[in-house]
Backbone atoms as SQL, in Angstrom:
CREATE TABLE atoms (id INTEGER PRIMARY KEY, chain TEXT, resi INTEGER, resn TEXT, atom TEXT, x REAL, y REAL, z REAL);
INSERT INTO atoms VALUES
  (1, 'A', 1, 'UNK', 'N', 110.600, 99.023, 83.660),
  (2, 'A', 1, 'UNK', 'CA', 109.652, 100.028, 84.113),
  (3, 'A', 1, 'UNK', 'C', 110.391, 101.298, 84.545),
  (4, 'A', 2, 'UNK', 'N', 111.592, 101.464, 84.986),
  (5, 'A', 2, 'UNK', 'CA', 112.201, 102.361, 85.445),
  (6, 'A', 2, 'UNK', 'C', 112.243, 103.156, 84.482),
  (7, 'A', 3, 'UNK', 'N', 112.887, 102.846, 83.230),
  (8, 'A', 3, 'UNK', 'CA', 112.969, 103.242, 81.942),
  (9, 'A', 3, 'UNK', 'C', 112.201, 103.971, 81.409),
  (10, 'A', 4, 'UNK', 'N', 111.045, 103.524, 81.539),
  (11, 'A', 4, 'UNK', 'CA', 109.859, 104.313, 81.180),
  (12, 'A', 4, 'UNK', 'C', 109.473, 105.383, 81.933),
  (13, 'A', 5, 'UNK', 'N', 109.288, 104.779, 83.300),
  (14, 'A', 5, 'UNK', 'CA', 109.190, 106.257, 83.844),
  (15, 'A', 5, 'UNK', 'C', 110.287, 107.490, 83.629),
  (16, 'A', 6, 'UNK', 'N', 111.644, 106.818, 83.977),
  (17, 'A', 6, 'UNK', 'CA', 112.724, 108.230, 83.973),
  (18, 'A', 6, 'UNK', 'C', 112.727, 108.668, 82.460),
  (19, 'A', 7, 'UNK', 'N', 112.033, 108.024, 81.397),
  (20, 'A', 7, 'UNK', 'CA', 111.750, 109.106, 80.192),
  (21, 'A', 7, 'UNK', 'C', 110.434, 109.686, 80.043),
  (22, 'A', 8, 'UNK', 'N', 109.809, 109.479, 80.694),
  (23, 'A', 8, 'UNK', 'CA', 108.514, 110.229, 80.836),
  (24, 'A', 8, 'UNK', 'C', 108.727, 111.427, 81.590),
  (25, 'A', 9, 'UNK', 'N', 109.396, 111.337, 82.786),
  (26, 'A', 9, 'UNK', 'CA', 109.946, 112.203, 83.453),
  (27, 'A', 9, 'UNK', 'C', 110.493, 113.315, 82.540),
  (28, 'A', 10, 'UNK', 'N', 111.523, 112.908, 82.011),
  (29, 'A', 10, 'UNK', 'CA', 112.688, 113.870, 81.086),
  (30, 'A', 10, 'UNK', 'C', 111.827, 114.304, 79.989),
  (31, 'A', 11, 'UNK', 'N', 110.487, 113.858, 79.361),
  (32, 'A', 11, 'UNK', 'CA', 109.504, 114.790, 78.803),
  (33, 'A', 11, 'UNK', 'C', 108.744, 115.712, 79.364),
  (34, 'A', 12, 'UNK', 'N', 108.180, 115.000, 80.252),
  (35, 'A', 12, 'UNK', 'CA', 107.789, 116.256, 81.396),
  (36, 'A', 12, 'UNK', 'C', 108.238, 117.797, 81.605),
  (37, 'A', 13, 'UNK', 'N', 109.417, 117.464, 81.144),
  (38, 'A', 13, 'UNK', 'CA', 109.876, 119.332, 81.172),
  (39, 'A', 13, 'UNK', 'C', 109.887, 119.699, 79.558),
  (40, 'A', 14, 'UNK', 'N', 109.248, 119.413, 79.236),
  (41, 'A', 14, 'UNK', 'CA', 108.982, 120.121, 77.709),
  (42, 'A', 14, 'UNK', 'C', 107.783, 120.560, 77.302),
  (43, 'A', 15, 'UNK', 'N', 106.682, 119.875, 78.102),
  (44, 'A', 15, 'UNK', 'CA', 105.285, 120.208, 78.631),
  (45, 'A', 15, 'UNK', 'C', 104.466, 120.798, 79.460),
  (46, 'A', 16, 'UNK', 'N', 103.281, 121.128, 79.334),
  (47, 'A', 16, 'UNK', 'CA', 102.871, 121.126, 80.946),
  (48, 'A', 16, 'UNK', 'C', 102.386, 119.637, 81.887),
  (49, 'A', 17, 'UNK', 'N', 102.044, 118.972, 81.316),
  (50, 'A', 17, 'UNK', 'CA', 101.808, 117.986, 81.643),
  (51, 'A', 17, 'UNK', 'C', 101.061, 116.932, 80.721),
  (52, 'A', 18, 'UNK', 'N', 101.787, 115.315, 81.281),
  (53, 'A', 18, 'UNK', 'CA', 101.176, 114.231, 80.126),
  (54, 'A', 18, 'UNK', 'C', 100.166, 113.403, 81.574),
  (55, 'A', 19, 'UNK', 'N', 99.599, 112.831, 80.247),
  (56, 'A', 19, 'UNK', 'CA', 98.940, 111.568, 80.686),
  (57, 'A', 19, 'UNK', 'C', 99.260, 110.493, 80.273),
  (58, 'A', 20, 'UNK', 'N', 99.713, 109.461, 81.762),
  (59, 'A', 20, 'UNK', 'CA', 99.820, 108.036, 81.305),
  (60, 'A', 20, 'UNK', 'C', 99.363, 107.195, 81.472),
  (61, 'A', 21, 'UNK', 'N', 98.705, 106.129, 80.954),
  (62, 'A', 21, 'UNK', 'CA', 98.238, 104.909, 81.076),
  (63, 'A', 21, 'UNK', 'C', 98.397, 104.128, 82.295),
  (64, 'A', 22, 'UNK', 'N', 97.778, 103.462, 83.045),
  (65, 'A', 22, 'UNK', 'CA', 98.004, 103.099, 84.735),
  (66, 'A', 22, 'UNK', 'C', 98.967, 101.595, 84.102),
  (67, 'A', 23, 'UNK', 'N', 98.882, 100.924, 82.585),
  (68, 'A', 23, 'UNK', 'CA', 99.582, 99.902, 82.209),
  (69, 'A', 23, 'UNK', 'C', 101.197, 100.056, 82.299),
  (70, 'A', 24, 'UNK', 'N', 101.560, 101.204, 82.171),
  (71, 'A', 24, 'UNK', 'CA', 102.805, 101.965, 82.193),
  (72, 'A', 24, 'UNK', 'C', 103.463, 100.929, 83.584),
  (73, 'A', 25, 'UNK', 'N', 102.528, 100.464, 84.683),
  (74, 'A', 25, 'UNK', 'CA', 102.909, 100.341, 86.064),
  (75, 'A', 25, 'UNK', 'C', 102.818, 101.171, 87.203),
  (76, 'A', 26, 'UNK', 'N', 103.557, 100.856, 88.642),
  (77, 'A', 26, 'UNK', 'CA', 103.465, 101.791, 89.639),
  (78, 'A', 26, 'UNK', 'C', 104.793, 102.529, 89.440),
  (79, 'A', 27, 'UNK', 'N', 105.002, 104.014, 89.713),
  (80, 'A', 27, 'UNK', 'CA', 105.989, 104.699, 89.665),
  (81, 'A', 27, 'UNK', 'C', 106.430, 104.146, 91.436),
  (82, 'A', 28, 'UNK', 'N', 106.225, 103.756, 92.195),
  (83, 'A', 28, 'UNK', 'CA', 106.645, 103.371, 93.304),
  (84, 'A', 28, 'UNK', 'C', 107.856, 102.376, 93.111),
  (85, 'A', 29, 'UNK', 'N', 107.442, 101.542, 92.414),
  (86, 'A', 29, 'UNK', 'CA', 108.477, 100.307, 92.089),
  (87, 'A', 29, 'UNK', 'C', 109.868, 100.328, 91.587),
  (88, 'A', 30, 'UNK', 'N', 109.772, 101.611, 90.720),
  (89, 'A', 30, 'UNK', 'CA', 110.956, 101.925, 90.401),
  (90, 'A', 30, 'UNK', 'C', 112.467, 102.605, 91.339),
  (91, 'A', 31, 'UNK', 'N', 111.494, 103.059, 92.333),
  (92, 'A', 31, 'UNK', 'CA', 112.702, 103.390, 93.452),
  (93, 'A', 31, 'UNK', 'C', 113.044, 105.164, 92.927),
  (94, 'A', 32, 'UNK', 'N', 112.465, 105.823, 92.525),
  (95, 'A', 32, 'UNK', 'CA', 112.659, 107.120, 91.942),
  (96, 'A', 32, 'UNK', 'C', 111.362, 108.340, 92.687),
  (97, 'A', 33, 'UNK', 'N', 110.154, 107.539, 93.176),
  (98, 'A', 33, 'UNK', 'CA', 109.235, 108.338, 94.075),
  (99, 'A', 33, 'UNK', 'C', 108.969, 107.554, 95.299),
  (100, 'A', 34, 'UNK', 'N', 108.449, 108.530, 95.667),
  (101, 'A', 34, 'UNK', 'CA', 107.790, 108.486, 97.446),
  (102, 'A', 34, 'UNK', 'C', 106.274, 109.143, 97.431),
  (103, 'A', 35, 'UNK', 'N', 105.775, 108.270, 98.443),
  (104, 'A', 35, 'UNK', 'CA', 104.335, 108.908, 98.418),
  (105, 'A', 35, 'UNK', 'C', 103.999, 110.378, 99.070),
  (106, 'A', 36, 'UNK', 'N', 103.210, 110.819, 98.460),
  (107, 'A', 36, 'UNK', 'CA', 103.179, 112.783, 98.968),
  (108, 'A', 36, 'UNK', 'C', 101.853, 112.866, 99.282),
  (109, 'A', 37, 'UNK', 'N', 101.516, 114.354, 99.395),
  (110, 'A', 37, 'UNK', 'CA', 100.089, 115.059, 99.454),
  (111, 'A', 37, 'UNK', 'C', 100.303, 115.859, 98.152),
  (112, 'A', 38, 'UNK', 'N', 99.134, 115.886, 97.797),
  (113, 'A', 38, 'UNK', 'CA', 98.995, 116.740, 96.190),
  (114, 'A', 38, 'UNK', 'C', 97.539, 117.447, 96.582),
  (115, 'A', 39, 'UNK', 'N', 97.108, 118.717, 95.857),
  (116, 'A', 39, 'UNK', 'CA', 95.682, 119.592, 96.674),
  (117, 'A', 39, 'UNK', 'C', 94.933, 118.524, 95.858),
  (118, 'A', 40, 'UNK', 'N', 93.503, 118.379, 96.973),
  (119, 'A', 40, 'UNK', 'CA', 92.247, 117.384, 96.034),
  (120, 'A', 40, 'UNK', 'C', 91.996, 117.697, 95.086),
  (121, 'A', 41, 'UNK', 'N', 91.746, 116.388, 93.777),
  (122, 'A', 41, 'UNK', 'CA', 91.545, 117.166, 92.650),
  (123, 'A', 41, 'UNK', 'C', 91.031, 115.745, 92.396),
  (124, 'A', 42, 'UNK', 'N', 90.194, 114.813, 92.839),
  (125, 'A', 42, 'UNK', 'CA', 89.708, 113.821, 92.824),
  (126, 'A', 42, 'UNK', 'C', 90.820, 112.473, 92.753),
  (127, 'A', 43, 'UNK', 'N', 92.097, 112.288, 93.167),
  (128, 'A', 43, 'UNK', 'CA', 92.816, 111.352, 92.794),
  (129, 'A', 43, 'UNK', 'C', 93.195, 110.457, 93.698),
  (130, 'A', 44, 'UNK', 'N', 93.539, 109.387, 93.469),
  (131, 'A', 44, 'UNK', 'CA', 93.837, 108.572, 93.955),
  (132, 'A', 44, 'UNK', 'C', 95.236, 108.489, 95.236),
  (133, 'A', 45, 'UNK', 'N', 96.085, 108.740, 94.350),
  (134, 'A', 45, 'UNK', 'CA', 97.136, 109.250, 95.617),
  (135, 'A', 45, 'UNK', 'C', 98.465, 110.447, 94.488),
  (136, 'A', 46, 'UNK', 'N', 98.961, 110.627, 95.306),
  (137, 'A', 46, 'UNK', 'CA', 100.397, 111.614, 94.975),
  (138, 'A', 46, 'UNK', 'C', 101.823, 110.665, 94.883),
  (139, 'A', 47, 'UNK', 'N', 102.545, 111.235, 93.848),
  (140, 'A', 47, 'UNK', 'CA', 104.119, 110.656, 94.492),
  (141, 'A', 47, 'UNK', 'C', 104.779, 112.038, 94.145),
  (142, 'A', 48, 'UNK', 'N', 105.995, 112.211, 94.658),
  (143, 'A', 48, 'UNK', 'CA', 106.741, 112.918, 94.262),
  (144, 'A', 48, 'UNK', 'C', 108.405, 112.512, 93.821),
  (145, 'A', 49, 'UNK', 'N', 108.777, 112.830, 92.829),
  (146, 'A', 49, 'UNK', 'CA', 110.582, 112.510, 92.809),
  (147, 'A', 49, 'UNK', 'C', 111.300, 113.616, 92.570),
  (148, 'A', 50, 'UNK', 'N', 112.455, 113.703, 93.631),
  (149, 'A', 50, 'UNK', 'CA', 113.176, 115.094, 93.111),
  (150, 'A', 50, 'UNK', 'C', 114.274, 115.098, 91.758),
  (151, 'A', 51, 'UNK', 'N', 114.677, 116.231, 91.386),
  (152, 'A', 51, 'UNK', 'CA', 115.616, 116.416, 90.680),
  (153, 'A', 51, 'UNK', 'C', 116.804, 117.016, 90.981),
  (154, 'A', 52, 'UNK', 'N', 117.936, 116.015, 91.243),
  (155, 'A', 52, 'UNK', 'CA', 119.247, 116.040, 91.597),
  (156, 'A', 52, 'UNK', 'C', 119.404, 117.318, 90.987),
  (157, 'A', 53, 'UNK', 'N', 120.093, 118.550, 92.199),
  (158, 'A', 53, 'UNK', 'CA', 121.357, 119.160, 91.522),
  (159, 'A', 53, 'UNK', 'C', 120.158, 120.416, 90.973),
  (160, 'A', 54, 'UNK', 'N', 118.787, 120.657, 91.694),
  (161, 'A', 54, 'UNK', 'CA', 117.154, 121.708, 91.133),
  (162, 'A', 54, 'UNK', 'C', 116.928, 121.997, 92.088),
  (163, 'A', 55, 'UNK', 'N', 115.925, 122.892, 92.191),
  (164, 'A', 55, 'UNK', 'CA', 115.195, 122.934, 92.941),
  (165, 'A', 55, 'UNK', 'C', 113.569, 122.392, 92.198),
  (166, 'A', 56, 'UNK', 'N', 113.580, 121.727, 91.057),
  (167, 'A', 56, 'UNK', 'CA', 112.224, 121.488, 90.922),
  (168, 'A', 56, 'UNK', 'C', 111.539, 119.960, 90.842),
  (169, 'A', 57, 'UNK', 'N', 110.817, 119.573, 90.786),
  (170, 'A', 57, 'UNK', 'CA', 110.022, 118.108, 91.302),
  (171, 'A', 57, 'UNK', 'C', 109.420, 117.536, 90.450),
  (172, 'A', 58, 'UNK', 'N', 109.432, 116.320, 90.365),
  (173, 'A', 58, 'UNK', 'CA', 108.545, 115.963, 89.584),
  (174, 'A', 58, 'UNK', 'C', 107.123, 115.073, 90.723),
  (175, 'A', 59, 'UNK', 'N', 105.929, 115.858, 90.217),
  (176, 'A', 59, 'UNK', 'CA', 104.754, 115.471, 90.767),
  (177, 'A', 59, 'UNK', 'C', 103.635, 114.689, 90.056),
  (178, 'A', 60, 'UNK', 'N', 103.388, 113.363, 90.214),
  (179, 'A', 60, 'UNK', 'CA', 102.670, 112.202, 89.695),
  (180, 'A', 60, 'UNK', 'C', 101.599, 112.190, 90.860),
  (181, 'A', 61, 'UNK', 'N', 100.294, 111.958, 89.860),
  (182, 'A', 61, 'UNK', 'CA', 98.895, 111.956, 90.304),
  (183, 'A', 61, 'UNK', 'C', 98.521, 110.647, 89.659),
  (184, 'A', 62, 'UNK', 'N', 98.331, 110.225, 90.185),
  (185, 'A', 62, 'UNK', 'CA', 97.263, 108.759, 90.121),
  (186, 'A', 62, 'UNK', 'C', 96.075, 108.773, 90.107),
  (187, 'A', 63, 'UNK', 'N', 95.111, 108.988, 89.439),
  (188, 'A', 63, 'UNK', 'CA', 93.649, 108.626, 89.010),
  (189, 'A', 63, 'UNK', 'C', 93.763, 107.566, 89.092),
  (190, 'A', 64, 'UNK', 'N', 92.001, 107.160, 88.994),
  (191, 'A', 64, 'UNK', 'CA', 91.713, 106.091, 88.699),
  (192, 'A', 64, 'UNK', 'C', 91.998, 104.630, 87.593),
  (193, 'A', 65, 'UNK', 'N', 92.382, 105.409, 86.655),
  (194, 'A', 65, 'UNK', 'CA', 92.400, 105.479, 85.050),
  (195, 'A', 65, 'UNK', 'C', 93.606, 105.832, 84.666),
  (196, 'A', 66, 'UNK', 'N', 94.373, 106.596, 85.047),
  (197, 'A', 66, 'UNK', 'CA', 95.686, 107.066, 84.361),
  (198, 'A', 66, 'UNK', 'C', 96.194, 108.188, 85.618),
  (199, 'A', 67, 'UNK', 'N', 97.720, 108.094, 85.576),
  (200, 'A', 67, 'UNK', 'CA', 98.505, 109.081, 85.972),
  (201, 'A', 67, 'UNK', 'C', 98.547, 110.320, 85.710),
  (202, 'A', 68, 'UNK', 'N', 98.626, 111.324, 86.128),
  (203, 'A', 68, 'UNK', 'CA', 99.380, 112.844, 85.328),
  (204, 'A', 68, 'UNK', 'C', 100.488, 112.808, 85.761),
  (205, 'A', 69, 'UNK', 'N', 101.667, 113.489, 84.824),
  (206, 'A', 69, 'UNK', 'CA', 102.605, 113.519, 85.065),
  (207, 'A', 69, 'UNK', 'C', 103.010, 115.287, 85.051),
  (208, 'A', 70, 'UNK', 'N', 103.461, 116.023, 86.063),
  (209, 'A', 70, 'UNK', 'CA', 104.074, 117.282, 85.425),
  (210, 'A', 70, 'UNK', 'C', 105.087, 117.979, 86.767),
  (211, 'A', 71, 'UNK', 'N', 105.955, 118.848, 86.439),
  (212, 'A', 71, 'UNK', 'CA', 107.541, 119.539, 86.671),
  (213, 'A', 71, 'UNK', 'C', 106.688, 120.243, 87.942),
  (214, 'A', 72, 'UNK', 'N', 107.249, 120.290, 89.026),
  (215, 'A', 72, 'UNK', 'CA', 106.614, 121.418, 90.385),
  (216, 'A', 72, 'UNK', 'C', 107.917, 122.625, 90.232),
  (217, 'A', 73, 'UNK', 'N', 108.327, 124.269, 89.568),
  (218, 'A', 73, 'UNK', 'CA', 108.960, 124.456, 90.160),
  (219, 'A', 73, 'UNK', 'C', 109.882, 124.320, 91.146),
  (220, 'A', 74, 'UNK', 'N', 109.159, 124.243, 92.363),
  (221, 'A', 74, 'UNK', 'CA', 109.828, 123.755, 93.655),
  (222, 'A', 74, 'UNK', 'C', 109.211, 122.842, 94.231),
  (223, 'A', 75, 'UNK', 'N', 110.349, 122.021, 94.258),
  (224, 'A', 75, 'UNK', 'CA', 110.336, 120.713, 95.359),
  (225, 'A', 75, 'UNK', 'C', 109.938, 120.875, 96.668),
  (226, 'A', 76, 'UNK', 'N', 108.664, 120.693, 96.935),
  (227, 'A', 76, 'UNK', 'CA', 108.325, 120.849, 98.451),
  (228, 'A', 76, 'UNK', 'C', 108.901, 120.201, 99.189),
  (229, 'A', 77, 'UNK', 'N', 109.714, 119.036, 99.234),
  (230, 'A', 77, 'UNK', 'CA', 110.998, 118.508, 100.080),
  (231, 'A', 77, 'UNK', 'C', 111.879, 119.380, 100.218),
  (232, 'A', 78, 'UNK', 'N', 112.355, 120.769, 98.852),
  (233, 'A', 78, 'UNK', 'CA', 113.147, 121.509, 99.341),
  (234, 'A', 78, 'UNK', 'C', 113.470, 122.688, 99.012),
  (235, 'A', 79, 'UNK', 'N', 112.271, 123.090, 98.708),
  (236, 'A', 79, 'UNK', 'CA', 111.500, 124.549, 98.636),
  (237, 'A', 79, 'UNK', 'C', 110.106, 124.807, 99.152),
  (238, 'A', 80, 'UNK', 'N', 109.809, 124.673, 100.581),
  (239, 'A', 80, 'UNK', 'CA', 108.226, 124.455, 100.710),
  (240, 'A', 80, 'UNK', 'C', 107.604, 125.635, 100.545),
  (241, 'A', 81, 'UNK', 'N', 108.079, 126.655, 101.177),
  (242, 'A', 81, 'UNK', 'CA', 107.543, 128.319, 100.993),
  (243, 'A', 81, 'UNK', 'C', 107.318, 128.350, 99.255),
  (244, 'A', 82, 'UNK', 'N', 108.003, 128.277, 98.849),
  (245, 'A', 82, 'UNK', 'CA', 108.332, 128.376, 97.725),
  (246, 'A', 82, 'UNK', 'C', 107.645, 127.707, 96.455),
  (247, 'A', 83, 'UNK', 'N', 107.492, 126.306, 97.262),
  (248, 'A', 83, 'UNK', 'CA', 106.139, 125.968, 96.478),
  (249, 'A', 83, 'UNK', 'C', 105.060, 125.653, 96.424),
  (250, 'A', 84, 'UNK', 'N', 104.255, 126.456, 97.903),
  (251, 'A', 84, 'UNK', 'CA', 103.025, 127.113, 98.044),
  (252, 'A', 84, 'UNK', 'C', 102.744, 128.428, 97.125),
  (253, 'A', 85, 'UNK', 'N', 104.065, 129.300, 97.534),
  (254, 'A', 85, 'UNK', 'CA', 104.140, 130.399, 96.536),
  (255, 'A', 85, 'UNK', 'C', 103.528, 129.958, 95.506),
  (256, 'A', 86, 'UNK', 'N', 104.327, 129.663, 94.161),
  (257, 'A', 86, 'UNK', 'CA', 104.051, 129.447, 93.226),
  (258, 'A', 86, 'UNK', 'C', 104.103, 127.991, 92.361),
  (259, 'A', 87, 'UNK', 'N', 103.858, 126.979, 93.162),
  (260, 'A', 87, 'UNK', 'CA', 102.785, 125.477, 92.412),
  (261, 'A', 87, 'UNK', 'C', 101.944, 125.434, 93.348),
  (262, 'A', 88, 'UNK', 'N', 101.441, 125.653, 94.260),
  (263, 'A', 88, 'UNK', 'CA', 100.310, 125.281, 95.127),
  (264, 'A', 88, 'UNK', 'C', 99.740, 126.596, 95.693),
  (265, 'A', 89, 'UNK', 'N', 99.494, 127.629, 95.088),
  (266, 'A', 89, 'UNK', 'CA', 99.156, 128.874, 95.551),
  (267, 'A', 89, 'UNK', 'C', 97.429, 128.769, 96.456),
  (268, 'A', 90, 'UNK', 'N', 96.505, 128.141, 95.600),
  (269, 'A', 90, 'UNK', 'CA', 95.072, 127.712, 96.626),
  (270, 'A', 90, 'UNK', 'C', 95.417, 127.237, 97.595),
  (271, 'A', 91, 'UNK', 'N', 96.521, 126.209, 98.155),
  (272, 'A', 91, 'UNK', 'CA', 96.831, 125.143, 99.172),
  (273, 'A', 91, 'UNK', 'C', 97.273, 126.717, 100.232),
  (274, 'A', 92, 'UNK', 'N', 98.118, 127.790, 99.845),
  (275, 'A', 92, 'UNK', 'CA', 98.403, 128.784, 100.996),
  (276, 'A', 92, 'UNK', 'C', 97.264, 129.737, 101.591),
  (277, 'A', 93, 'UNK', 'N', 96.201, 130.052, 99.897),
  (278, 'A', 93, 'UNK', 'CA', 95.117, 130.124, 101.097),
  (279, 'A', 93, 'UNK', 'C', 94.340, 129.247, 101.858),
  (280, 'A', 94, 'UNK', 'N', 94.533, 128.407, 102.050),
  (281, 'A', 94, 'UNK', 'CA', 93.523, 127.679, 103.105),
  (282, 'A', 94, 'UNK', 'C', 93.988, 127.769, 104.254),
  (283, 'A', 95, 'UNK', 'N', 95.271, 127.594, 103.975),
  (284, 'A', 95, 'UNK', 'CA', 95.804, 128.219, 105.571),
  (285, 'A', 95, 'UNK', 'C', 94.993, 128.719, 106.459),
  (286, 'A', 96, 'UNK', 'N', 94.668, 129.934, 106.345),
  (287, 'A', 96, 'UNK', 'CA', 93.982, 130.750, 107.532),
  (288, 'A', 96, 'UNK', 'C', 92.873, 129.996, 108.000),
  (289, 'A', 97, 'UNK', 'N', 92.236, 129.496, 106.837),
  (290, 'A', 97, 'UNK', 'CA', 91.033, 128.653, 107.029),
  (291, 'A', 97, 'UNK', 'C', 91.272, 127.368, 108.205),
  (292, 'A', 98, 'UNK', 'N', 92.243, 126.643, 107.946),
  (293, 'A', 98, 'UNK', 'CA', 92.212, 125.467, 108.769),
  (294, 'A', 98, 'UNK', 'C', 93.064, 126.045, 110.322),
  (295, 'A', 99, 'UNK', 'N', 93.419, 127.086, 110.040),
  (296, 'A', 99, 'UNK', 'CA', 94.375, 127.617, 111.436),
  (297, 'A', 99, 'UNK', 'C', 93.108, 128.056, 112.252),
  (298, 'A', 100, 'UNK', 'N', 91.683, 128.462, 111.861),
  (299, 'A', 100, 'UNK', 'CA', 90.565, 128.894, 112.490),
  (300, 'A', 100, 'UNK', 'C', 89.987, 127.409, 112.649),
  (301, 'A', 101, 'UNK', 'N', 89.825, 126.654, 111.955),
  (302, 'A', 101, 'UNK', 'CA', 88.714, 125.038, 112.340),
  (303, 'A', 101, 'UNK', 'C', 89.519, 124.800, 113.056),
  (304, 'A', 102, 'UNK', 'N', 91.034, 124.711, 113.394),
  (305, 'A', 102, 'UNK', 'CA', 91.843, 124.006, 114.761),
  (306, 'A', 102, 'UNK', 'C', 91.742, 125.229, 115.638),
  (307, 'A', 103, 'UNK', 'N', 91.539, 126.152, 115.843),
  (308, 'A', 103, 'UNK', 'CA', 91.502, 126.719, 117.017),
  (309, 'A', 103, 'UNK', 'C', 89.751, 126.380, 117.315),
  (310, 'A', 104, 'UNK', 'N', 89.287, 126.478, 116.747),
  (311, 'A', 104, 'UNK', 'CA', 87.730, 126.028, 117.456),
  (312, 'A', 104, 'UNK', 'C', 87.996, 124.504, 118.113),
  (313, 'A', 105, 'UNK', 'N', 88.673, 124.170, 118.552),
  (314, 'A', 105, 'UNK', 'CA', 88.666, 122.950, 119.178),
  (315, 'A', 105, 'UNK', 'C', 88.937, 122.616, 120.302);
């Protein structure tokens, strides 16, 4: 299973993003991700794995049904500004939004 994932991975940057089969397995098992936050987009959960020696990430979405697989610029483990900037740009505006619902409290 490792196998599979770390070449799915290494396609991943030739794309914008694949879809894989949930038969593929858990990308957890392999010892290559950790569980994350990803913006709602109806899914099940997030992982993330970095790329030695980058600054960019690889970000796995779990549906119901199948994974997405695709490249984050920046690794929010170690580019976070950076990848609100530009992979999570909606996630920086909400900001203001949730900095106002916690001050009403």
């Amino acid at each position: 299973m490792y196998d599979s994932w770390n070449t799915l991975c290494a396609f991943a940057f030739t794309v914008d993003k694949i879809e894989v089969p949930k038969s593929i397995g858990n990308p957890m098992e392999t010892g290559l991700f950790v569980r994350s936050l990803g913006s709602p987009r109806g899914q099940v959960r997030d992982f993330r794995g970095n790329v030695d020696g980058s600054s960019l990430g690889i970000h796995i979405v779990e549906f119901i049904g199948h994974y997405e697989v695709h490249v984050d610029h920046f690794d929010p483990y170690k580019k976070p500004i950076e990848h609100l900037i530009v992979d999570s740009p909606g996630t920086l505006l909400e900001i203001p939004l949730l900095l106002r619902l916690m001050k009403k409290r």
